[in-house]
C-alpha positions in Angstrom: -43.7 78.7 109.2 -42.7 82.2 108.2 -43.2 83.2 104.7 -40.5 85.6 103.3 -40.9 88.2 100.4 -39.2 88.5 98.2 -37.3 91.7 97.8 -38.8 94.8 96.8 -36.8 95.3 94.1 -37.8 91.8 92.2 -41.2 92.5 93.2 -41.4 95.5 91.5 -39.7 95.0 88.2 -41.8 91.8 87.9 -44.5 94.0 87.4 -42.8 96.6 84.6 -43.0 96.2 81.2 -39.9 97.3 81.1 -39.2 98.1 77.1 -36.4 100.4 75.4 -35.2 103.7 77.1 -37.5 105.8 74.6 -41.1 104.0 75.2 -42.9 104.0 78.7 -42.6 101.1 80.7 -46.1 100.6 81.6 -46.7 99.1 85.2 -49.0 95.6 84.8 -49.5 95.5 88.4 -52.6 97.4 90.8 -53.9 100.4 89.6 -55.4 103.5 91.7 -59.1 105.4 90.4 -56.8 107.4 88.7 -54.9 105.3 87.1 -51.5 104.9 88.7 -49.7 102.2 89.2 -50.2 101.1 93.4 -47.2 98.3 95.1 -47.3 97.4 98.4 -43.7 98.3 100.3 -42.7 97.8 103.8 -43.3 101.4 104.5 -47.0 100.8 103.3 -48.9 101.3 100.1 -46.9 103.4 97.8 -47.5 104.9 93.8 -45.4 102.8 91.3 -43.5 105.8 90.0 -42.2 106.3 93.2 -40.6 103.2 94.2 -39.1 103.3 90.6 -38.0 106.9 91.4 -36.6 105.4 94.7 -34.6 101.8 92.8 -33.5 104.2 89.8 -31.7 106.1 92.4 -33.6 109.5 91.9 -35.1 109.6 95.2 -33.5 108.9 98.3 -36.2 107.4 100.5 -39.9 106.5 99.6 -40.2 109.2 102.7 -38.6 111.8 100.5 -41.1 115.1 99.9 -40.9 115.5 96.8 -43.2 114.2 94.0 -42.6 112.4 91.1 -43.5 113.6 88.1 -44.1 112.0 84.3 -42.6 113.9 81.5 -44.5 111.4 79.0 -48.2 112.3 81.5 -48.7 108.5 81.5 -49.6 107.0 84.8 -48.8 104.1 84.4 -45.2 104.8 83.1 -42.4 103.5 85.6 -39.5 104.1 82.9 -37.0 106.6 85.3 -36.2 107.9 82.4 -39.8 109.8 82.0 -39.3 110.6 85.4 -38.6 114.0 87.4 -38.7 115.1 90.7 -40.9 118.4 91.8 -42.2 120.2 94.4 -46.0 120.2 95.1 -46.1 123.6 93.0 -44.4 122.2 90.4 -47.0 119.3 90.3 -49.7 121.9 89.8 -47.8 123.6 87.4 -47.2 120.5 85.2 -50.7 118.9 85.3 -51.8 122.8 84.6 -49.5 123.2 81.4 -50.7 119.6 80.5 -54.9 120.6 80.4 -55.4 118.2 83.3 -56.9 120.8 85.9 -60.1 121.7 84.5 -62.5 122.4 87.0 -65.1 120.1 84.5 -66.3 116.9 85.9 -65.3 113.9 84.1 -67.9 111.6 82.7 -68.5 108.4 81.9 -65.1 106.5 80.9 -63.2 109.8 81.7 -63.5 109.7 85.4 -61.5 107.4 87.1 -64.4 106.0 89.2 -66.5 105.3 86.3 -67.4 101.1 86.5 -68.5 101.2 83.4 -66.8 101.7 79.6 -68.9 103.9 77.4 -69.4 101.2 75.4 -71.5 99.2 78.0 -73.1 102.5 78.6 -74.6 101.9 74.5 -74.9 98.4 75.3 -76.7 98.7 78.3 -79.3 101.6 76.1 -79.5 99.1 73.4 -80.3 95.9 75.9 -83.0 97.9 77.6 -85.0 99.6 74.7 -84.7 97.0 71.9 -84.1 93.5 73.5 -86.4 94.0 76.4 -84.0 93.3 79.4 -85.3 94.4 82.5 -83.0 96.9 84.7 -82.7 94.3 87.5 -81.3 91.4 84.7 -79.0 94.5 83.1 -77.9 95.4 86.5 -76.7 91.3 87.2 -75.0 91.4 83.6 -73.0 94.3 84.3 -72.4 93.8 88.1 -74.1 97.0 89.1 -76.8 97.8 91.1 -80.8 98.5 89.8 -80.3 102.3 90.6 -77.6 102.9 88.7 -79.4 101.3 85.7 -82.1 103.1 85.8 -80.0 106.5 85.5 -78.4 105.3 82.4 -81.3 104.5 80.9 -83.2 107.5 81.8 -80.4 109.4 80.7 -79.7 110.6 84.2 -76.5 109.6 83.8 -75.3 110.1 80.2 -71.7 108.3 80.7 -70.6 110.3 78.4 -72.8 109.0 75.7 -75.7 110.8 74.6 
């Protein structure tokens, strides 16, 4: 028995906050590292301000080479409204005259990789040093390994908590 999906379309707005023309209309669904929204299309994987570039009517294919910007710099925000189409220059120039290409590297809950909030960083300190958890039983609470434990404690790895 095949299963049909249903259309992209009513996929994707299912997962939109969609709110009034003025406000972003943040995506709910999978998000990349980085933050932006991630929907699964025929054509493969795709970013969420994309296909709502592409169903607003700004974009004429998902194929299309030009990027899609946000004029509100939220990634999440889906609302065509905030969006705008660029080249790859004008990408750089945007996330340039935004402060978002600093050669610094991010820490803690700054960098999109990060697993952990800089709050459970403190936690995690706090558990170590006054309640006498040991970094294998901190690394099981916070579904990490032992290693990386160890760095935040030792202040190896500051999180972006001192």
């Amino acid at each position: 028995m095949s299963r049909k999906c249903a259309p992209l379309e009513q996929r994707f707005w299912t997962k939109v906050a969609v709110k009034t023309d003025d406000v972003c209309w943040e995506w709910t669904g999978a998000l990349t590292r980085s933050g932006y929204g991630w929907v699964h299309t025929s054509a493969g994987a795709r970013a969420a301000q994309r296909v709502a570039a592409l169903l607003a009517g700004l974009l004429g294919s998902l194929d299309n080479p030009l990027h899609v910007l946000h004029k509100c710099d939220n990634p999440k925000c889906c609302n065509p409204k905030h969006l705008f189409l660029g080249t790859n220059l004008d990408n750089v120039a945007d996330r340039v005259s935004k402060g978002r290409s600093g050669s610094r590297p991010l820490y803690g809950q700054a960098n999109g990789a990060s697993k952990l909030t800089d709050m459970q960083v403190r936690q995690i300190r706090g558990m170590y040093k006054f309640a006498k958890f040991s970094q294998s039983q901190l690394a099981k609470i916070f579904a990490v390994n032992q290693p990386h434990i160890s760095r935040i404690v030792s202040g190896a790895r500051c999180g972006g908590v001192l």
